[in-house]
Structures are given as structure tokens and as C-alpha cells.
C-alpha positions as CSV (number, residue, x, y, z in Angstrom):
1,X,-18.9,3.4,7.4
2,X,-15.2,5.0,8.6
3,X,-14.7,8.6,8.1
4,X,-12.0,9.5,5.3
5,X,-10.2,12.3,4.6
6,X,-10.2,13.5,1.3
7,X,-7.8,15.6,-0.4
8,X,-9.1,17.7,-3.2
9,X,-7.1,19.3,-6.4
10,X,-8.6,21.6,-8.2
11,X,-6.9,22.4,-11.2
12,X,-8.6,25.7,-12.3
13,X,-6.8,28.7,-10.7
14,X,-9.4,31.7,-11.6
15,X,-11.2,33.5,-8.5
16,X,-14.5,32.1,-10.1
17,X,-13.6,28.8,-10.9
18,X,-16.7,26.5,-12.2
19,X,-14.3,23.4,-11.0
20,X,-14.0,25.3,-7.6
21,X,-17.6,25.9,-7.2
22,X,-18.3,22.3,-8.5
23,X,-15.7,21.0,-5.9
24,X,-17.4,23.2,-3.1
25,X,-21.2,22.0,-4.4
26,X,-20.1,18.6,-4.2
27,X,-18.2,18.2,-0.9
28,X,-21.8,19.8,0.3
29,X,-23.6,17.4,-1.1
30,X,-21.2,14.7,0.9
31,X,-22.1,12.0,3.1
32,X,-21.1,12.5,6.5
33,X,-17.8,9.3,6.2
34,X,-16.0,12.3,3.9
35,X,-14.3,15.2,5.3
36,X,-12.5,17.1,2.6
37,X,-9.1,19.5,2.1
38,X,-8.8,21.7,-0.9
39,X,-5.1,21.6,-1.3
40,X,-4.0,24.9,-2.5
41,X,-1.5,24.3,-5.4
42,X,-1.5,27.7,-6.9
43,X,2.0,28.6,-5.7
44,X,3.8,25.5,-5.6
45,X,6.9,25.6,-7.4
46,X,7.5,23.6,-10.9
47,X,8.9,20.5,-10.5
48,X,12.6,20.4,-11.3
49,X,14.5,17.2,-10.2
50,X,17.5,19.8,-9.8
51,X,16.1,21.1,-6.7
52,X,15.3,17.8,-5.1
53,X,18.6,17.7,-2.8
54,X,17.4,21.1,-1.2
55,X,13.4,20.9,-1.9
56,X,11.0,24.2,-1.6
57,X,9.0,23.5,1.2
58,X,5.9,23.8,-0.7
59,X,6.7,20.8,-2.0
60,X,7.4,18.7,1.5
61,X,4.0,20.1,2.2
62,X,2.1,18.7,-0.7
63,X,4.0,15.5,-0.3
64,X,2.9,15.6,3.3
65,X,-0.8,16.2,3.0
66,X,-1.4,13.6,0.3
67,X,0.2,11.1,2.6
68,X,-2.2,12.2,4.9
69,X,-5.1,11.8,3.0
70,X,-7.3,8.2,2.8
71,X,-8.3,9.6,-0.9
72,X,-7.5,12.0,-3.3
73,X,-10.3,13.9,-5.6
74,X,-10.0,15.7,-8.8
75,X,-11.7,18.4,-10.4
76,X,-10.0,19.8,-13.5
77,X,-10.8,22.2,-16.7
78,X,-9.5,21.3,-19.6
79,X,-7.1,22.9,-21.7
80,X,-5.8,22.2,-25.1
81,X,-6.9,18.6,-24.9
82,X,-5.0,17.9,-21.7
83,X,-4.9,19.3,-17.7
84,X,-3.7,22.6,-16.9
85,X,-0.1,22.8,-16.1
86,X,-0.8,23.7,-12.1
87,X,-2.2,20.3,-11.8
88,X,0.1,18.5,-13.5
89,X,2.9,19.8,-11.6
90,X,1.2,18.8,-8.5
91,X,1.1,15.4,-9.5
92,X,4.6,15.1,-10.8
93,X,5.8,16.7,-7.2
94,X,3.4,14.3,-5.5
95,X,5.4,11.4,-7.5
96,X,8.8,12.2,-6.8
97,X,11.8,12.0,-5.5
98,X,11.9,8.5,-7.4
99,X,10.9,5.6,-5.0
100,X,9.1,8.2,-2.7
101,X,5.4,8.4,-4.3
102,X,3.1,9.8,-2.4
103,X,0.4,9.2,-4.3
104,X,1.0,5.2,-4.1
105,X,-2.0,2.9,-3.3
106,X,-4.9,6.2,-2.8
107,X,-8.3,5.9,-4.0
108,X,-9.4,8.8,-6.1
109,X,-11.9,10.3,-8.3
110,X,-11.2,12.6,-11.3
111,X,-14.4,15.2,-12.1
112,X,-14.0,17.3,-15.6
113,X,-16.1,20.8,-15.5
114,X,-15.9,23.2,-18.9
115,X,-18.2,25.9,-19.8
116,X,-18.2,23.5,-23.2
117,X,-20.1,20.5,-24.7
118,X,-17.5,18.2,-24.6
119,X,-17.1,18.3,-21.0
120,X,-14.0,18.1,-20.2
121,X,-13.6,14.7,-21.6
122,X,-9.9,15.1,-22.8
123,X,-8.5,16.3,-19.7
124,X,-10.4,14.0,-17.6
125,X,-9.1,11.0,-19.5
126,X,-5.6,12.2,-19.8
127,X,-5.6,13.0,-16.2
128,X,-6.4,9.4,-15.7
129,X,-3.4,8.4,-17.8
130,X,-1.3,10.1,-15.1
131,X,-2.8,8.9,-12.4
132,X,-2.7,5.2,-13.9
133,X,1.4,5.6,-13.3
134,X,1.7,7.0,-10.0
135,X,-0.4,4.8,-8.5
136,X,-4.2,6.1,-7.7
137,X,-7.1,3.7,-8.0
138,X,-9.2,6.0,-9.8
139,X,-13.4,5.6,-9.6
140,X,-14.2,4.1,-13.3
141,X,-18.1,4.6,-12.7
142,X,-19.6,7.0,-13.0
143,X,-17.6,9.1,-14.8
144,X,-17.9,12.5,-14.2
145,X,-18.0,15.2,-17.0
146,X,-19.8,18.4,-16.0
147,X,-20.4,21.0,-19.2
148,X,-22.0,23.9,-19.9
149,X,-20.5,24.8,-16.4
150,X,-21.3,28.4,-17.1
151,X,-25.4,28.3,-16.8
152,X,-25.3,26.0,-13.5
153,X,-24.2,28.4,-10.8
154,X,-26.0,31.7,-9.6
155,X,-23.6,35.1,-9.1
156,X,-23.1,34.0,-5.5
157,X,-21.8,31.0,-7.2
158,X,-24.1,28.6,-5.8
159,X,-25.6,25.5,-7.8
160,X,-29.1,26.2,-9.7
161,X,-29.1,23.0,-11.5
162,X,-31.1,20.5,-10.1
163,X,-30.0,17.7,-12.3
164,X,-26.6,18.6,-11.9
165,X,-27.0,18.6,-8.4
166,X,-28.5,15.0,-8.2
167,X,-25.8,14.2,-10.4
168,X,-23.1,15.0,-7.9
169,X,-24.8,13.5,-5.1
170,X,-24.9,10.5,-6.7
171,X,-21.1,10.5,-8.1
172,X,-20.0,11.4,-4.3
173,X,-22.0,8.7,-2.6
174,X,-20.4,6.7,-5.3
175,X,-17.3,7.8,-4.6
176,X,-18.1,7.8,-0.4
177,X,-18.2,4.0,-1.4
178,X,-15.3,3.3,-3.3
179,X,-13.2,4.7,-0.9
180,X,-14.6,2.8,2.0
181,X,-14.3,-0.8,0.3
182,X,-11.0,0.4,-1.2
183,X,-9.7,0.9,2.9
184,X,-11.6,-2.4,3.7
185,X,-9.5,-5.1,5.2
């Protein structure tokens, strides 16, 4: 199997982030053909098309390391039914200026952590609507919806859960997979 670089998104900006601990748990659980790069998003300007003549260079360098990625990976709370704002802004820079996507033709995963019972399950399917349009061949199994996020980590905010632990080893083998016949000639 190639080695791929994989770009990961976390949509949660708190300093003790279950999606950021999740993320961190499962690129250590990764096989070695994945190398991962938290892209930081938590400053990058809203998108305004306005600005697109004289872009912020946060946003040339988003556009730039998603180009550079073989994959992208997502890992997203959910609010009000839907992603936080930070992540979709991301995407929607990602996407533009028109004709210019830099998401186009990735492979990509979408992982949904909440402290609640329902997982995540709105965000991580509206997330997927989004990333239907611009272009990312998102991983359909297994799906990836990590609750009761608050009991899995220890204060050092490592992973106690065993079963959540064999659960992400399997998703990122999975995923290890996709990416690799996705880049297949």
C-alpha cells in the first residue's frame, strides 16, 4: 500500500475538544500508508466572495494544503442539527473562487463525536450533504458516530474506552483502504 497524506478538519474549536482528542486517538491508531495534518481553521476568515479579487492569505493557504492532500478527514460536533460554522466556512473557502475547487475528486471520511446519544448523527449527515457538492468521495461504511464522548477519555485526554478504541481502528483501516483503491490506477 502507498503512503497518503491526510488532511484532517476538526470542527470543534474548544482547548478540550472530544472531536480533537478523537482525531488525535484515531490517527494513533493509524496504519503506517497514513500520515496526517490537522489543518488549523480556527482563524481563517469568513468566506465573503467580495474579498476574492484580493484574498486573505489564510485562505490561499487552506486552498493550498487541501490540494496537497491525497485525502481529507472529518471530525465534527454537532450543533443545532447541523456543523459548526468554523467548518463550514472551511469548506465553502475550500470550494471557491468558482471553477477553482480544491476539494474536487478527494477521498474523505466524516467522523461525528457529541457528549450525546444521538451521536452526532445530524451534523455528520449534513456535513455529507456538503461534501456531496464540492466533490469529496466520502467513506459510506462504516459510518462513524462517536457519543457519550464525555466518559471515553481520561484528564490527560487519552482514550479509556476499549470498544471505542477498536472501533476507530477499524473505521481508520477502513478508511486506510478506501483511500488507497480510491488513488488506484
Amino acid at each position: 500500500m502507498k503512503s497518503y497524506q491526510v488532511a484532517v478538519f476538526v470542527g470543534s474549536l474548544r482547548k478540550e475538544s472530544f472531536n480533537l482528542k478523537t482525531a488525535k486517538a484515531m490517527m494513533a491508531l493509524a496504519p503506517e500508508s497514513l500520515s496526517f495534518e490537522l489543518i488549523d481553521i480556527s482563524a481563517l476568515p469568513m468566506f465573503n466572495e467580495d474579498m476574492e479579487g484580493n484574498p486573505p492569505r489564510e485562505w490561499e493557504l487552506l486552498r493550498e494544503q487541501i490540494r496537497a492532500a491525497d485525502a481529507v478527514l472529518f471530525f465534527t460536533p454537532e450543533y443545532n442539527r447541523s456543523v459548526p460554522a468554523v467548518l463550514k466556512n472551511a469548506i465553502d473557502v475550500g470550494s471557491r473562487p468558482y471553477g477553482q475547487n480544491a476539494w474536487g475528486g478527494k477521498p474523505g471520511g466524516v467522523v461525528s463525536v457529541s457528549i450525546g446519544n444521538i451521536s452526532g448523527f445530524g451534523a455528520n449527515h449534513h456535513l455529507r450533504q456538503s461534501l456531496v457538492f464540492v466533490n469529496v468521495a466520502t467513506m459510506a461504511q462504516p459510518e462513524a458516530y462517536i457519543g457519550d464522548a464525555s466518559g471515553l477519555f481520561d484528564e490527560s485526554g487519552e482514550l479509556t474506552n476499549e470498544s471505542t478504541r477498536e472501533f476507530l481502528k477499524t473505521y481508520v483501516d477502513a478508511f486506510a483502504k478506501w483511500v488507497d483503491n480510491f488513488h488506484r490506477d
